[in-house]
N, C-alpha and C positions, 0 to 999 in steps of 0.2 A: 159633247154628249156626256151627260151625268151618270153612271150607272150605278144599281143599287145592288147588293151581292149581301143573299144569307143565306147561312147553314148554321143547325143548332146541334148537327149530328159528328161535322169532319171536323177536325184539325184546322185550325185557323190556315196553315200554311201547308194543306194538302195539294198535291203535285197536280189535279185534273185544275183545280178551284184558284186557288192562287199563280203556282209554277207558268197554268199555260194562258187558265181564260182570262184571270186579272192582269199579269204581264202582258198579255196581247193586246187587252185595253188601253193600259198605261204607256205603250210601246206606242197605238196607233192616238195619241196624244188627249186620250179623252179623263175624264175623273173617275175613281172609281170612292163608294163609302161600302165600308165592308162588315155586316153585321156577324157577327162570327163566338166561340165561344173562349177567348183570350184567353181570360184569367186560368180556367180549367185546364188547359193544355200547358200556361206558362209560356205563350209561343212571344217572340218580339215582333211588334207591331213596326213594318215595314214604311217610311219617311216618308214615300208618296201613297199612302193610302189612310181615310180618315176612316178609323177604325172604333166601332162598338161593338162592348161586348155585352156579353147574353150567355144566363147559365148551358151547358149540358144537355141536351136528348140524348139517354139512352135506355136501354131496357123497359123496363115499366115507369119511368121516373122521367115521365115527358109533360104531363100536363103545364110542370109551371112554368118551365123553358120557354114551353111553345106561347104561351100567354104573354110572359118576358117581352121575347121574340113578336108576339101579336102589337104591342101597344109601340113597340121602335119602331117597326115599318108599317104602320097605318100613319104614324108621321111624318115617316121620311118618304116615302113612295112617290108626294104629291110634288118632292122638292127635286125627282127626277125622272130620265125621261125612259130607263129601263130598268126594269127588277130582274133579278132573277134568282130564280128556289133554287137550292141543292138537294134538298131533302124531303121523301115523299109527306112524311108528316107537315108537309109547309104548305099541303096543296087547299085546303080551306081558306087559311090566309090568302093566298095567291090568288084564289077565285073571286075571294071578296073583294081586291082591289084591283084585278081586270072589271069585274062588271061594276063599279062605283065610278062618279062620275070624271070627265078631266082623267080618266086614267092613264097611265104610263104603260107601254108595253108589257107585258108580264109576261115570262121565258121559263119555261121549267125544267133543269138540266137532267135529265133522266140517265141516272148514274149506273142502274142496275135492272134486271129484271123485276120487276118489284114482286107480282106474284109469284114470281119460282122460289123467292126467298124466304116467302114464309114456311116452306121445305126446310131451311136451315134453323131459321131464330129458335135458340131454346127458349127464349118468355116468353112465347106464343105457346098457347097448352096444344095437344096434339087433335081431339078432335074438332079444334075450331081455324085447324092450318088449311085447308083444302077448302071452306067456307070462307074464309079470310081472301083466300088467294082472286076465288071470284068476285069479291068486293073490289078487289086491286084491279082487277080487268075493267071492271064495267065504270068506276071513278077513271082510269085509264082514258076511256073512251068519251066520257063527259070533260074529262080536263082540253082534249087535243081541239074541240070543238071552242074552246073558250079561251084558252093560251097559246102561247110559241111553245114551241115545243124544241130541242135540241137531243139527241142520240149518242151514247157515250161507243156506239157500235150500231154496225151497217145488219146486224142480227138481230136487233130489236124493231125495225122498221115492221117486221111481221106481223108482231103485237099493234100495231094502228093503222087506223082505215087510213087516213092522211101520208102525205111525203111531209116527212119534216127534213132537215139538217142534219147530217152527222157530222158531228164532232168528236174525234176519236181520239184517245190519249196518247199523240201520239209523242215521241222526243224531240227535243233540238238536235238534230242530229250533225256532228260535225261534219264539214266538208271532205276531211282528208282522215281513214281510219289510223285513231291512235297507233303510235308504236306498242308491240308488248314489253313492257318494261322487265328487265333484268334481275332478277333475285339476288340476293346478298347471299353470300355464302352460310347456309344453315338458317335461312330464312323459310320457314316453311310456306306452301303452295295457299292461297285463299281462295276459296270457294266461297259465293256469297251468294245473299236474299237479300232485298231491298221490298217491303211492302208490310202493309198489313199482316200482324202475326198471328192468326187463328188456326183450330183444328183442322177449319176446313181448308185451309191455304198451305196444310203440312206440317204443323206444330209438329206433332206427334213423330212422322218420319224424320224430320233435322236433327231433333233430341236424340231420337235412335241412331242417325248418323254419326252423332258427335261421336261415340263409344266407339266407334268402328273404321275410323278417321285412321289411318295409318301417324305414326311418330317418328321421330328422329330427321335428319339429313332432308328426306324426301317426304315427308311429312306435311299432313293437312290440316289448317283450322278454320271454319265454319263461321265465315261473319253474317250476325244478325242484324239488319237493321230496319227498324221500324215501330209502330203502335203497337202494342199487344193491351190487353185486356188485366186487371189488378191480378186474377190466382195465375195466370200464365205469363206474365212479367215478377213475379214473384219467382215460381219456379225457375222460368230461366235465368235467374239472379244469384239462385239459390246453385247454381252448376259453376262448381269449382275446377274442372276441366281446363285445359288450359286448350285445347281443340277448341273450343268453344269461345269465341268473341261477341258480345249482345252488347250493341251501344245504342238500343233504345230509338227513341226517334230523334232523327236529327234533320235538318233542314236540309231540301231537295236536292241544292245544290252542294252542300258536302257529301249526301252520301252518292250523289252521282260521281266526285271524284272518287271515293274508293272504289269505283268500279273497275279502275286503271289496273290491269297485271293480274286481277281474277283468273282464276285456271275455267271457271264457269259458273254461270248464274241460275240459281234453283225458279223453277216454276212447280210447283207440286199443288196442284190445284184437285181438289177431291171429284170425283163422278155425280156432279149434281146438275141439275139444270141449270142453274144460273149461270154455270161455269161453260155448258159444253158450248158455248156458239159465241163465247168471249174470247176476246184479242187480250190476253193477260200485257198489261201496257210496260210491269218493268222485264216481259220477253223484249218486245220493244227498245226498251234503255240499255236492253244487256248489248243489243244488236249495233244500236247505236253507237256503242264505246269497243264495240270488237271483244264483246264477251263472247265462249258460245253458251248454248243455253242447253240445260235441260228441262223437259218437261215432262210429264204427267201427259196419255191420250186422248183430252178433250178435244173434241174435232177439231175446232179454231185454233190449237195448238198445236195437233197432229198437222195441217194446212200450211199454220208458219215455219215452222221448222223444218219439217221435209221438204217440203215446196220451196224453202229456199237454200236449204243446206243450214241451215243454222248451226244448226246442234245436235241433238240426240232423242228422243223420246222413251220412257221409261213405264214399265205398268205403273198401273194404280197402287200405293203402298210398298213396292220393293224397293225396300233399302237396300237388298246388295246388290241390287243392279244397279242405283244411284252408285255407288262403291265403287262396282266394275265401271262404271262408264268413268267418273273422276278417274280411276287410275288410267284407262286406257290414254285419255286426254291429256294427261299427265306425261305420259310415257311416250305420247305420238306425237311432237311437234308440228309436223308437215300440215297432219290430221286439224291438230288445234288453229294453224295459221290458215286454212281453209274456209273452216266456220267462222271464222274472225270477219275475212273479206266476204263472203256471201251475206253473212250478215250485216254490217253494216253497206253494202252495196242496197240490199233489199231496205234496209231501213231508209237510207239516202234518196234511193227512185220514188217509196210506197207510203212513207212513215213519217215523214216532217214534218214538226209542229211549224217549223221556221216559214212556210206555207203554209199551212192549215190555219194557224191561229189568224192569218190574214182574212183567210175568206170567215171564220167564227166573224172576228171581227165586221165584216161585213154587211153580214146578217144581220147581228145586232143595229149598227146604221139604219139600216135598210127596215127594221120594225121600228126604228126611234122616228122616222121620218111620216112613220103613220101613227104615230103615238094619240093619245086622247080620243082612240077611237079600238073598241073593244073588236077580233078578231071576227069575218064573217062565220055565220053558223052554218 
C-alpha cells in the first residue's frame, strides 16, 4: 500500500502525524510520501520516508501554500492508493480528488474541533467567528458523506451523523513503569510541558510559575518544550531565569525521554470548547512514563485524572495552586509513587498506541482495498 500524507499547517514531525500514524504505516510495511512543510520548521527528513516540501499555512498567509500544496497532490494522489489531509484547509483539495476519476481513498484526520476553534483564532475578526463556525459544521457534514473520515477523540463523533474511526493520540506506552530516577545532590526537582506553546495552552500561567518556583537545594525549574509562535518564543527566549528551561521543539522522541524523573507534567488547558471534551494526549505521555500530571478542569481531564488517580486537578488560571500542588508532590513521596503506577497502569490497559496504531493501520487497508471508487452517499 502506497500512502500519501499532507499537512501545510503542523510540523513535519508532529507526534499524532508522523510519531504515530506514519510510523504505524512504515511499521505495518507499507510506503509512506509525505507532503509536509520541511524547509519552514528545518525538521530532518526521516530515511524511510519520501519527503516534499511545501511552504507554511498560517494565519492569514495560506492562499499560496495551499496552491503549492494544490499542484504536489493532484500529481501524486493518482501514484497512490490512500491520501490523507491533516488540515482543515486541505478539505477542497481532498474533495476534488475523492470525486475525480481512478480515485485513491481520501481520509481526512480530523485533529480538532474545527468549529469551536474559530472561538480561539485571533486572525479570524470577531464578528465573523460564530458565522464561520457554521460554515465549519455544515462543510463538516458534506465532507463525511464524500471521505473517510478518522477522529482524533471518541468526543467528536457527536459533530457527525456517521461512525467513523477513532484514532486517538495515544503513547507507546512501555510495558513495565519506568523507575523514578535519583537526583544528584543539589539537583533541582523538573517539572515539565511537552506540547504546543500557546496562550491558550497556559503560556501566561508557566511564565508566572517560573517567578514562583522555589530555589536552592529543593528547588524547581520548569522545562518547556515545544512550538511556540515568533513574539511568544521570543519572550520566552528573552527570560534569563535560570527556573526556567525552554528548549523549543525538539523531536518526539527526545523530548519524551526528558520525561524520565519529572516531579509532574503541566496540562493547563484554558475553559474553551475545543478543549472541554478533549483527552489532552501529552496527559497521556506523562502517564505513560510515570509522570503524575497536573491539569486544568476540563471535563475529559477532570475524567482522566480523577478516574484514574493520576495526578491532581487545579482551577482555571491559579498559579499557586499549581505551586501548592508541585510542592506537596515534592514533599509526598509515597503520594508521588501512587500517581506514577495508576497512571501508567491506566495508560498500559486504555492508551496504547502500540495497539491502536495496528487497527489505524487497518482501516487504512481496509479503504485502500476499495480504493478507485468514491465513498457511498
Amino acid at each position: 500500500m502506497k500512502v500519501l500524507v499532507v499537512t501545510v499547517a503542523h510540523p513535519p514531525l508532529d507526534a499524532r502525524i508522523h510519531n504515530r500514524q506514519i510510523r504505524a504505516i512504515l511499521h505495518a510495511g507499507h510506503e509512506v510520501t509525505y507532503v509536509a512543510p520541511w524547509s519552514t520548521f528545518g525538521a530532518q527528513v526521516p530515511a524511510d520516508v519520501h519527503a516534499v516540501d511545501v511552504p507554511r499555512s498560517v494565519g492569514r498567509h495560506r492562499v499560496g501554500p495551499l496552491a503549492a500544496a494544490a499542484r504536489i497532490v493532484r500529481r501524486l494522489a493518482p501514484q497512490h492508493d490512500v491520501v490523507i489531509g491533516h488540515d482543515p484547509e486541505l478539505l477542497p483539495l481532498l474533495h476534488a480528488i475523492a470525486t475525480g476519476r481512478n480515485a485513491p481513498a481520501v481520509v481526512w484526520d480530523v485533529h480538532e474541533d474545527v468549529p469551536a476553534q474559530f472561538e480561539m483564532v485571533d486572525w479570524v475578526p470577531g464578528p465573523v467567528k460564530v458565522p464561520a463556525a457554521r460554515v465549519a459544521t455544515a462543510i463538516e457534514h458534506l465532507t463525511e458523506k464524500r471521505l473517510h473520515l478518522t477522529l482524533a477523540e471518541y468526543a467528536y463523533a457527536d459533530r457527525f451523523r456517521r461512525r467513523h474511526p477513532v484514532v486517538p493520540n495515544s503513547p507507546r506506552v512501555p510495558a513495565d513503569l519506568p523507575p523514578e530516577e535519583p537526583r544528584l545532590p543539589g539537583e533541582p526537582w523538573r517539572v515539565i510541558y511537552v506540547g504546543a506553546i500557546t496562550r491558550a495552552r497556559g503560556f501566561d500561567e508557566m511564565v508566572a510559575l517560573v517567578d514562583r518556583l522555589p530555589q536552592g537545594p529543593d528547588g524547581m525549574v520548569l522545562e518547556l518544550i515545544g512550538n511556540a509562535r515568533p513574539d511568544l518564543d521570543a519572550e520566552l527566549r528573552a527570560i534569563t531565569d535560570p527556573r526556567l528551561d525552554y528548549r523549543g521543539f525538539v523531536p518526539n522522541a527526545e523530548a519524551l525521554s526528558r520525561l524520565h524523573g519529572s516531579l509532574a507534567g503541566l496540562v493547563l488547558l484554558h475553559d474553551h470548547d475545543n478543549y472541554k471534551h478533549s483527552q489532552a494526549s501529552k496527559a497521556l505521555e506523562y502517564m505513560a512514563h510515570g509522570v503524575p500530571v497536573v491539569s486544568t478542569p476540563n471535563p475529559a481531564s477532570v475524567d482522566l485524572v480523577r478516574g484514574t488517580g493520576c495526578g491532581v486537578v487545579v482551577d482555571f488560571g491559579d498559579v499557586d495552586g499549581i505551586l501548592d500542588t508541585l510542592l506537596q508532590l515534592r514533599d509526598d513521596p509515597d503520594r508521588r509513587q501512587a500517581m506514577r503506577v495508576a497512571g501508567h497502569t491506566a495508560a498500559l490497559a486504555r492508551h496504547d498506541w502500540n495497539r491502536q496504531g495496528a487497527e489505524f493501520v487497518d482501516a487504512l487497508e481496509s479503504w485502500a482495498r476499495g480504493a478507485r471508487a468514491v465513498p457511498s452517499r
